[in-house]
MARMAR-169042 format. One record per atom (N, C-alpha, C, O): x, y, z; residue in one letter. Coordinates in steps of 0.05 Angstrom, whole numbers, padded with zeros to 5 digits, always signed. Layout:
# residues N
XYZa ...
This chain:
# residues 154
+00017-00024+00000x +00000+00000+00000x +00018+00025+00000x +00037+00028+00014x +00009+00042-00018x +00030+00066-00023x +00020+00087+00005x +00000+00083+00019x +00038+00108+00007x +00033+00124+00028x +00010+00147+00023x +00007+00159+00002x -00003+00150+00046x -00034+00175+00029x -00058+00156+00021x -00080+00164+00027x -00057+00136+00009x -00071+00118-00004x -00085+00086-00003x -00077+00065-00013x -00108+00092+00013x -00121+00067+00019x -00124+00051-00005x -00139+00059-00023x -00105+00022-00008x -00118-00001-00026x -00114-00023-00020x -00099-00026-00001x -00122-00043-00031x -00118-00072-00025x -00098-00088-00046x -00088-00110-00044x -00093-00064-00069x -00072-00073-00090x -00056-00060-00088x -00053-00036-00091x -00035-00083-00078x -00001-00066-00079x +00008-00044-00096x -00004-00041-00117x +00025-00031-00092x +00038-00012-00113x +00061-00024-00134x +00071-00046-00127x +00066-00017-00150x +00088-00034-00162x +00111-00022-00164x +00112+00002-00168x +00131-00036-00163x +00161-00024-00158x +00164-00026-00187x +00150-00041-00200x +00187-00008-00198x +00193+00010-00214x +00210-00021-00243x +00208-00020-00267x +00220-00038-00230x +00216-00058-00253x +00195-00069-00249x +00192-00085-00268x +00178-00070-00234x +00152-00093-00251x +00128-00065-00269x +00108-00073-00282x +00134-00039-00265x +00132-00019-00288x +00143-00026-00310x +00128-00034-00328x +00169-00026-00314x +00180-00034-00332x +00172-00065-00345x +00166-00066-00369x +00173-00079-00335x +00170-00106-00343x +00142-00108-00357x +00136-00122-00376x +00126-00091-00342x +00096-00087-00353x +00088-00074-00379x +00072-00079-00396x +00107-00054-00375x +00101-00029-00391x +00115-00039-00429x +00107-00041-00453x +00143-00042-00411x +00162-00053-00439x +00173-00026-00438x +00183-00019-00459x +00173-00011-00418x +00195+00024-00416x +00213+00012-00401x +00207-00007-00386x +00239+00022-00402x +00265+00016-00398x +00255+00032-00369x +00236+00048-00371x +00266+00028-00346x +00267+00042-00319x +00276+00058-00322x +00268+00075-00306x +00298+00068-00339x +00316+00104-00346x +00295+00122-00343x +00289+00138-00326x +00278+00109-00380x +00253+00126-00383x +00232+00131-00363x +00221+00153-00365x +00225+00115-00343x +00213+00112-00320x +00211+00139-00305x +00193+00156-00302x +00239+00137-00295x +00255+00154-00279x +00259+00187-00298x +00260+00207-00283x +00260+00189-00312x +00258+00210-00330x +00234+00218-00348x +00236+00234-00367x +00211+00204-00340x +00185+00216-00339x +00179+00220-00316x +00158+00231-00311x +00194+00213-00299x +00187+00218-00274x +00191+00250-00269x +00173+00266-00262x +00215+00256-00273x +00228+00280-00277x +00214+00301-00284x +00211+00323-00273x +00205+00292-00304x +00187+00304-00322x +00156+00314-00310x +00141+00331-00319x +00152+00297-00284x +00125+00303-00291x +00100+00284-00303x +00076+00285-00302x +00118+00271-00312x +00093+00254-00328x +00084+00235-00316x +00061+00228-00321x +00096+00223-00298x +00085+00204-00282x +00099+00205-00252x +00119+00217-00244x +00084+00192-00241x +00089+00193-00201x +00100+00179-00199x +00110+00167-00217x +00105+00171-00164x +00114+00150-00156x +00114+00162-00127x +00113+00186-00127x +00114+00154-00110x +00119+00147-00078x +00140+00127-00064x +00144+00104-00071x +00151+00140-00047x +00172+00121-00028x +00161+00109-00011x +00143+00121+00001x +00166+00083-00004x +00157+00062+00022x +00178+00069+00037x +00198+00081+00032x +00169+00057+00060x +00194+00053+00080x +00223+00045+00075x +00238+00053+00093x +00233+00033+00059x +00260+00027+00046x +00257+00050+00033x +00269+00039+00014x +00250+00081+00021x +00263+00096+00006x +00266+00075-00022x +00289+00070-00031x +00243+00064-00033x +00238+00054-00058x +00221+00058-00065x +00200+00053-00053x +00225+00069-00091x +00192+00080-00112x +00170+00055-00111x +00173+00031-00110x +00151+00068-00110x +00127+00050-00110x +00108+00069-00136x +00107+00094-00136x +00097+00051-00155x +00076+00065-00168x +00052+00055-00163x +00047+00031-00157x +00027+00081-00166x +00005+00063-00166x -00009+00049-00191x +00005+00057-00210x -00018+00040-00196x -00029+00022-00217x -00034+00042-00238x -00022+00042-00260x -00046+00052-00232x -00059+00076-00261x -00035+00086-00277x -00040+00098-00298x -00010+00083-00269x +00020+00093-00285x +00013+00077-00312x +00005+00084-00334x +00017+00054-00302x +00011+00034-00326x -00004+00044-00350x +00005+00040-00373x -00029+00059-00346x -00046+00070-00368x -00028+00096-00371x -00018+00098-00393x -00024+00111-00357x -00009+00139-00367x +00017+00130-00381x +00025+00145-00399x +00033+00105-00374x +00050+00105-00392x +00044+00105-00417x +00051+00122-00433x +00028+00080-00425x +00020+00064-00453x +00008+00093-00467x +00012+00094-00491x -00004+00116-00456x -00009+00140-00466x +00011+00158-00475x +00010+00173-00495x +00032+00155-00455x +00058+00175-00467x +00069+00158-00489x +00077+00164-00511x +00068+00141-00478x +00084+00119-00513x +00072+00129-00530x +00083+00146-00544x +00048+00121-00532x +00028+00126-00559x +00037+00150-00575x +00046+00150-00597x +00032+00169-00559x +00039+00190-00562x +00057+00205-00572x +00055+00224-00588x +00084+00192-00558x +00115+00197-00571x +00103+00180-00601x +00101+00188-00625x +00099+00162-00591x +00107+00151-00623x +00094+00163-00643x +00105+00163-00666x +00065+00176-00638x +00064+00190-00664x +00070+00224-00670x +00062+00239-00688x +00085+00227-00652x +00111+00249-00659x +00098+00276-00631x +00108+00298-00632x +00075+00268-00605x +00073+00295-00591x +00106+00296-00581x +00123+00278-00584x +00108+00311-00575x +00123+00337-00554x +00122+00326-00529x +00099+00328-00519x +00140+00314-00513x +00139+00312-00480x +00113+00336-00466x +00092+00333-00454x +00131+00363-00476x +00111+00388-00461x +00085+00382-00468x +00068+00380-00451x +00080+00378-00498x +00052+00375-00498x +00032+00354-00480x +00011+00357-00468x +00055+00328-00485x +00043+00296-00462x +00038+00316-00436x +00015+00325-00434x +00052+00323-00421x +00056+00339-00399x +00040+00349-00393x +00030+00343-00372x +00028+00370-00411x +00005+00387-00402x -00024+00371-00406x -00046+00377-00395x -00019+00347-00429x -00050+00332-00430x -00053+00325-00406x -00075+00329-00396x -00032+00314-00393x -00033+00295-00371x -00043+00302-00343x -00056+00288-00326x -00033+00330-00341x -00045+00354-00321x -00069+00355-00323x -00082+00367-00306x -00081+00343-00346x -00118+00356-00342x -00124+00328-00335x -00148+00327-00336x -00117+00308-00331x -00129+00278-00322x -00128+00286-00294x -00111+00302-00285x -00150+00273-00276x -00152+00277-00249x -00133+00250-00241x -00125+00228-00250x -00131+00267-00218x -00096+00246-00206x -00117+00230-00190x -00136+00236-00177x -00103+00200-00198x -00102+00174-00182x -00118+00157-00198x -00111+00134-00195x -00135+00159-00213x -00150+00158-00234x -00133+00144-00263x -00117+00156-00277x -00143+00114-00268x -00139+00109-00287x -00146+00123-00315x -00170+00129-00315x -00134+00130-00337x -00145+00150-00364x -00164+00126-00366x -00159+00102-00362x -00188+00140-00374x -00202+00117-00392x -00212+00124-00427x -00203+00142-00441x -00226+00110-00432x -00233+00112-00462x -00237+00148-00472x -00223+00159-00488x -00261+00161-00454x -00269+00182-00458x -00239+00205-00457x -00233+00221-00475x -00224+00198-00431x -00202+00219-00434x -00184+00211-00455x -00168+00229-00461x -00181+00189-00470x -00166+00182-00492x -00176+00206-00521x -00160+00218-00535x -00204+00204-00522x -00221+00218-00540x -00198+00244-00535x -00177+00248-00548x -00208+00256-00518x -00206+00285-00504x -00173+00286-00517x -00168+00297-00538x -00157+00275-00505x -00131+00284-00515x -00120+00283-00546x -00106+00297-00560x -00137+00254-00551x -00128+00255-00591x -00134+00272-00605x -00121+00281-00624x -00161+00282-00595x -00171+00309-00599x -00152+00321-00610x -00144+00318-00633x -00143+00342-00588x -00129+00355-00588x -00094+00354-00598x -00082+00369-00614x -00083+00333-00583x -00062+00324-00609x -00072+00327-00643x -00061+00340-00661x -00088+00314-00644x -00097+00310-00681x -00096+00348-00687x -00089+00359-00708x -00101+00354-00675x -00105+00386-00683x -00069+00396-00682x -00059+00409-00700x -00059+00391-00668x -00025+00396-00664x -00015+00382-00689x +00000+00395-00702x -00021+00353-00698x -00016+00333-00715x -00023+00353-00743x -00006+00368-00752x -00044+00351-00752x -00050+00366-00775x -00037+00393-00784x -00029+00397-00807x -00036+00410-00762x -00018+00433-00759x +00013+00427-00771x +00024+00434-00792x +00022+00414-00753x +00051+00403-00763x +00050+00396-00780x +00071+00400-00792x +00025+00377-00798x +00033+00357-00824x +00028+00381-00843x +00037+00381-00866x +00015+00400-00834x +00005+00432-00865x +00038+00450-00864x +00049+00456-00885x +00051+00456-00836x +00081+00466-00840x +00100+00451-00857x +00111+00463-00876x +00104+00428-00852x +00107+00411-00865x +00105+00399-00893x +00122+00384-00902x +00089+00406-00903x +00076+00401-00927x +00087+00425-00946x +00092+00424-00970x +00088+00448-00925x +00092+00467-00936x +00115+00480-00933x +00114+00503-00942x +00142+00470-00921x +00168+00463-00922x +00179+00454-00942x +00199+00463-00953x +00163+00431-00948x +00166+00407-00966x +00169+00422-00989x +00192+00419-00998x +00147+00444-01009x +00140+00449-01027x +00158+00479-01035x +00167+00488-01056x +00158+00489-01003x +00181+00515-01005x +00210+00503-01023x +00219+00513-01043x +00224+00478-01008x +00247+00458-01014x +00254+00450-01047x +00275+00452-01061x +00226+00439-01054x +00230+00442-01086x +00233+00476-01096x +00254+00482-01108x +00220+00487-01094x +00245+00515-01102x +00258+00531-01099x +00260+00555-01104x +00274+00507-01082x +00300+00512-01056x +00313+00507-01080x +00322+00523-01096x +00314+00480-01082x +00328+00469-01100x +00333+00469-01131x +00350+00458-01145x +00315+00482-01137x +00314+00494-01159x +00330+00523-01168x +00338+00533-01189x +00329+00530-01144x +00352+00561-01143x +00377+00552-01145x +00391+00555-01165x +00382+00538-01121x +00405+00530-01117x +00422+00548-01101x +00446+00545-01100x +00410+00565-01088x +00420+00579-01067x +00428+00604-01078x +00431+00623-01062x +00432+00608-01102x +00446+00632-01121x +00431+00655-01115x +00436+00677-01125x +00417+00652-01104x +00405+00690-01100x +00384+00679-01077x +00364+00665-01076x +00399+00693-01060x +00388+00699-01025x +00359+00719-01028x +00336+00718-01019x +00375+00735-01045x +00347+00748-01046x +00316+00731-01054x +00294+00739-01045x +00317+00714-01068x +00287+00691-01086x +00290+00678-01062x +00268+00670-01056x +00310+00670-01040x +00310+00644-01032x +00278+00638-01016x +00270+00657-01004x +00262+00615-01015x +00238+00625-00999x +00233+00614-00973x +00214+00617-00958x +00262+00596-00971x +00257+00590-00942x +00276+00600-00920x +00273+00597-00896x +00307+00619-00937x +00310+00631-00923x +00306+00664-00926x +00316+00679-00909x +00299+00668-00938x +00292+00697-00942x +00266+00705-00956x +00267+00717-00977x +00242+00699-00945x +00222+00699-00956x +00209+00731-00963x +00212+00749-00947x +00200+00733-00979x +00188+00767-00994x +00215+00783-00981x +00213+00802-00965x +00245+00771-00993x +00267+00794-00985x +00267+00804-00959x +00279+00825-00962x +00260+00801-00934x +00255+00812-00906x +00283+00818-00906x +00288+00841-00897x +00300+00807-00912x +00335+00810-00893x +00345+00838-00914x +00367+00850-00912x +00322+00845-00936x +00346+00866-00949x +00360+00889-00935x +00382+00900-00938x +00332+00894-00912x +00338+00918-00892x +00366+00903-00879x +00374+00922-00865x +00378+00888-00876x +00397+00887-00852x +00426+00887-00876x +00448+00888-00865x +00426+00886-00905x +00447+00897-00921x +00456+00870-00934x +00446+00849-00925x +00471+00871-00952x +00475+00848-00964x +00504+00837-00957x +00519+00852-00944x +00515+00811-00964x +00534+00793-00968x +00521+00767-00939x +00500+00763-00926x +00553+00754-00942x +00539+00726-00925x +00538+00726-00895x +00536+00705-00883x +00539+00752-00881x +00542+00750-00852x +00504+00750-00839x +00495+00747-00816x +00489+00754-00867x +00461+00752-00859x +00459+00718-00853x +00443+00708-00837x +00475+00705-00868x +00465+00670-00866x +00470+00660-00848x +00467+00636-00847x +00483+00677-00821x +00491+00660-00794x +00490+00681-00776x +00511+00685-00764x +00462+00700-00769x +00460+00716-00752x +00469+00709-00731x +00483+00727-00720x +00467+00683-00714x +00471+00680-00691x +00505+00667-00680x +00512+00660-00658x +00519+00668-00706x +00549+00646-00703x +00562+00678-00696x +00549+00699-00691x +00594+00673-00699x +00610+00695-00682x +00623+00709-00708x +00638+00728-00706x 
């Protein structure tokens, strides 16, 4: 039984997370860090999780894998009520909202993509046309030659 928390199902120590989950204990411990998931000390000063990690992990996975943002997992995760397994409905709620981050990214993207073909078609020969780094000429105000192509180097 974890501390704070009346149950009759043990907590699980941080490899049988892992062993469950299929997350390496690093990652564990560095979502932990993060925020993304809890844990509690027993009397030996050893993490104990409660059960519901299990679902918040398999969510951050999901997640990573289809390209969110830690910060973004982070802040979904903050709107789940603590102690509380995610269930189906809060699954809705966050794809939601990812798919809207997702689509966003895939239209920048798309449109990276299409800037690139007449990237490459220039060939870099005039900074001024270039459209992904000098788009409608913005840098003419700051004067010409190559110290515009590395504002931030020394």
């Amino acid at each position: 039984m974890t501390k704070g928390r009346r149950s009759s199902v043990p907590a699980l120590s941080v490899g049988e997370v892992a062993a469950r989950s299929g997350v390496a204990v690093s990652a564990l411990h560095f979502y932990e860090t993060r925020g993304l998931i809890r844990s509690e000390r027993n009397a030996g000063n050893q993490r104990r999780y409660p059960r519901d990690v299990l679902r918040r992990v398999a969510v951050i996975k999901v997640a990573q894998r289809v390209g969110i943002p830690l910060a973004s997992i982070a802040e979904a995760l903050d709107t789940l009520p603590e102690g509380r397994t995610p269930n189906a409905g809060d699954w809705r709620r966050l794809a939601a909202h990812w798919r809207a981050e997702l689509d966003d990214r895939i239209h920048r993207l798309q449109r990276l993509r299409d800037q690139l073909d007449g990237c490459i078609g220039c060939g870099c020969l005039s900074i001024k046309a270039c459209t992904l780094r000098n788009p409608s000429d913005v840098l003419a105000a700051d004067g010409s030659g190559p110290r515009i192509l590395e504002p931030d180097g020394p």
